[in-house]
N, C-alpha and C positions, 0 to 999 in steps of 0.2 A: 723482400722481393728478389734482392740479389743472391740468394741462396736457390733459389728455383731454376738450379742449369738447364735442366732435364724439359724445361715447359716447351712445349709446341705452338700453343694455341690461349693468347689474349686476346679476350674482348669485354668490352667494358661501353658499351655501346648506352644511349641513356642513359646516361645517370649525370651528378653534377659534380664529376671531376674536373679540378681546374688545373690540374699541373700533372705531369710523370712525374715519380718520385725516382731517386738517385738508384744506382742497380740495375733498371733496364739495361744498361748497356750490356750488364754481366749474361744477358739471357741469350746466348748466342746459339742456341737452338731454334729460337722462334721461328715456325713459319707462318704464322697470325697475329698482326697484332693490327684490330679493328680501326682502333682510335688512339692517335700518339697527340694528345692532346697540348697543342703548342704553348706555352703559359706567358704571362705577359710581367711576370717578374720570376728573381729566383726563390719565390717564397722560401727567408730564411735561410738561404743555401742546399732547401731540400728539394728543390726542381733537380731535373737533367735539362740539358739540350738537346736543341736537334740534330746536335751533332752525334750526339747517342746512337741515333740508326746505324751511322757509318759503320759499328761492331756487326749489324746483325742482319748478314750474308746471306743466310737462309731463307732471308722473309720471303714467301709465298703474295701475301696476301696482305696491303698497309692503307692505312687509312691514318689522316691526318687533318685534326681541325683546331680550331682557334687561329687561323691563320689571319684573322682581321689585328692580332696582337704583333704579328711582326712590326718591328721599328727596324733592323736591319736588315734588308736584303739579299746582304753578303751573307747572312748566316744559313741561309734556304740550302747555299749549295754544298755547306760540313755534312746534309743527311747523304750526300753520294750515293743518289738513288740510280744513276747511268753503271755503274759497275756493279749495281744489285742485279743481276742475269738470272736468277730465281725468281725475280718478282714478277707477278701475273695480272694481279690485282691492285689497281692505287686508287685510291677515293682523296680527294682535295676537298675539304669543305671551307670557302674563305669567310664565312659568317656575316653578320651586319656590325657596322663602328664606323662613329663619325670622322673616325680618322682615313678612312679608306677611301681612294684617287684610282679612277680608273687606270690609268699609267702603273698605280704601285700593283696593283691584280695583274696587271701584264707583266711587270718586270717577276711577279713572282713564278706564275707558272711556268715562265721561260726559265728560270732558276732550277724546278722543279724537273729538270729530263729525265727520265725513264727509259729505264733499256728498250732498245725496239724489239726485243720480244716478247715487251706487255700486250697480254691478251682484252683485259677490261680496264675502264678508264670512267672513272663516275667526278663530274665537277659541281660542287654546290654552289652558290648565292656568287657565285665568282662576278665581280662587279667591272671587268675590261669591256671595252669596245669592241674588242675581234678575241674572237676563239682561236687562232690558230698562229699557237707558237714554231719558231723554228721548227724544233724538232715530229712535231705533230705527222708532218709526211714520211719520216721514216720509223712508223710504227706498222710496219707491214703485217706487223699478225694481229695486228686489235680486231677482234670479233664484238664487242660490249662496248657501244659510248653511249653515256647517258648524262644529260647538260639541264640541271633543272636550276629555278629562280636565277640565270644567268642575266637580270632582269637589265641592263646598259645597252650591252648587244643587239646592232640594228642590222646587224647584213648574219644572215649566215653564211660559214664558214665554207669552204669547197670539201665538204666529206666524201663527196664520190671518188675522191682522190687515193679513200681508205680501201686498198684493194680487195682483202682482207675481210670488210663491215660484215657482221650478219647480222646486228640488233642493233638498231638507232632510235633512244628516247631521248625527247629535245621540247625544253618546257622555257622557253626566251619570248619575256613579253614585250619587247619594244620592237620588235623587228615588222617591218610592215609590206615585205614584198621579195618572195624566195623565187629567183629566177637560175639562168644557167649558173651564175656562180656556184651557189649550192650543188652543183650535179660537178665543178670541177670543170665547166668546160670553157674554152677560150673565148673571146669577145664573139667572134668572128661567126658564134652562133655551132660551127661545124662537128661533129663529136664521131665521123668513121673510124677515124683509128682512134677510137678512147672509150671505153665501156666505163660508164659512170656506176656507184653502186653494182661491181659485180656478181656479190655474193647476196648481197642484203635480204634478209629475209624476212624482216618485221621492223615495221618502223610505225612508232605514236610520236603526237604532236599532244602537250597537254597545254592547257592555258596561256595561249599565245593570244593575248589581246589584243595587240596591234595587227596583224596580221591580215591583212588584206585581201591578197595576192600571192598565188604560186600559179608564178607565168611561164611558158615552153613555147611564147608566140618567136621566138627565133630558132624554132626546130622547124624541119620538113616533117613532114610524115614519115617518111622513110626510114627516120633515124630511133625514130621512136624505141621502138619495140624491143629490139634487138642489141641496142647499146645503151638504155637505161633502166636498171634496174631490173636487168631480166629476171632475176631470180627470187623477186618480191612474191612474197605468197598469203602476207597479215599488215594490215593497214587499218593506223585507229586514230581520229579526229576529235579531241573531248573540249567541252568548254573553249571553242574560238568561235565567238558568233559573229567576226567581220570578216571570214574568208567566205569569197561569192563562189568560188568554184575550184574543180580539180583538175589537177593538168592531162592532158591527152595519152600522156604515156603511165601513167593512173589508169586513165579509163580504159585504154587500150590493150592491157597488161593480159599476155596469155596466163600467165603464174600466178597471178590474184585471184585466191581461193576465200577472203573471209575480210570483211570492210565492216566497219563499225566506227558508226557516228553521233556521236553524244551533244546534248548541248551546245550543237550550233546552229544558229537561227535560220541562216540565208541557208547553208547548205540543205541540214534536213529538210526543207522544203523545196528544195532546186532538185533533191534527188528520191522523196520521201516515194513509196513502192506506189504507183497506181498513178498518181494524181501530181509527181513530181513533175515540173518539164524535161528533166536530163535524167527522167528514169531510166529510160530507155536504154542507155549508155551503161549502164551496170550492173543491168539485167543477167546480163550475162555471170555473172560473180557468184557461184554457187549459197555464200553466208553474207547475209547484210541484213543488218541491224543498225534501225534509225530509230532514234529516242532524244 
């Protein structure tokens, strides 16, 4: 492997690789490499470390799993992913192991900083209470978050904070009730000087079980329209059958061109075309699709 200077582009995506072999370091062209698969010993001395990345400056585009094998924390920060200013794309997958504390998921991806002019940000099975490391608000260019089987997690995070967002998928099944926090905004309910979700353009919620509630009963009307999420234009609800309903600045939404709702029980029938009670409310929405 270490004879391949010349390589750009590793991926190795499915398959049942348990370790990086020694030489990646050598590959200091790479601007891909899908899956740096963290190992949980040094098989035989023919593992690398994570500390390997630190050589390769170029990477565009990294992905990184078996992170449920970390035993030292201190090791997360030899990959010096804050001074990788090329990297665009990071994927964290922390996997399932019964060694894993929600504290250690946090102390890891606090470990794991990324330059802030990463663009996409994908986290897998990540097992922390709260999404939102230090660093997380000064990633002003992230356009791509996408947070699936994040399954501990009961509040969502303030992403409206992501000035930046244009595509938000979010699959966290314990969370039971998205209110202002999620938009970023202060207790106090008020949000004129602060546009939540500026850019956002598409946002899914997939398999939120818990999920209740997405409340905005401490907005005015006023505020609605114009400071959140103006620029939302694709909205898709699959598989959560305990959310009762959608919030005002949802229904309100000049820029919502296309709503699709899958397999939820109370809503598809709160909003089902004809015969729903709050059909009337999203009438207006050129594309809706309820199934």
């Amino acid at each position: 492997m270490g004879k391949l200077i010349n390589l750009r582009h590793l991926i190795i995506n499915d398959t049942k690789v348990e370790y990086m072999p020694k030489g990646i370091e050598g590959l200091t062209c790479l601007r891909t490499l899908e899956n740096f698969v963290w190992s949980s010993s040094s098989h035989g001395g023919k593992a690398c470390s994570i500390e390997s990345l630190k050589n390769l400056r170029n990477l565009r585009c990294l992905g990184i799993s078996g992170l449920a094998n970390v035993v030292d924390v201190g090791e997360v920060k030899g990959s010096n992913l804050r001074n990788k200013t090329n990297l665009l794309s990071l994927l964290l997958d922390f996997g399932y192991s019964q060694l894993k504390t929600d504290e250690r998921d946090e102390m890891i991806l606090e470990a794991f900083e990324p330059p802030p002019n990463l663009v996409k940000l994908r986290l897998w099975k990540y097992g922390g209470k709260t999404i939102w490391p230090n660093w997380m608000v000064s990633l002003t260019q992230l356009r791509d978050l996408r947070l699936f089987n994040c399954y501990k997690c009961e509040y969502l995070p303030p992403l409206g904070k992501l000035s930046s967002l244009e595509s938000l998928s979010i699959r966290v099944k314990s969370v039971k009730k998205a209110g202002t926090e999620f938009l970023g905004i202060e207790n106090d309910g008020t949000c004129r000087s602060f546009i939540a979700f500026p850019k956002l353009k598409n946002l899914e919620f997939y398999l939120m079980d818990e999920w209740e509630e997405w409340d905005d009963n401490t907005l005015r009307g006023d505020e609605l329209v114009n400071t959140i999420m103006p620029s939302l234009c694709y909205l898709k609800i699959s598989c959560t059958d305990k959310l009762k309903r959608l919030p005002n600045y949802i229904l309100q939404s000049p820029t919502l061109k296309q709503l699709e709702i899958g397999y939820c029980d109370i809503l598809s029938q709160r909003y089902r075309k004809g015969t729903g009670e709050d059909w009337h409310k999203i009438s207006h929405i050129p594309d809706v699709t309820i199934s």
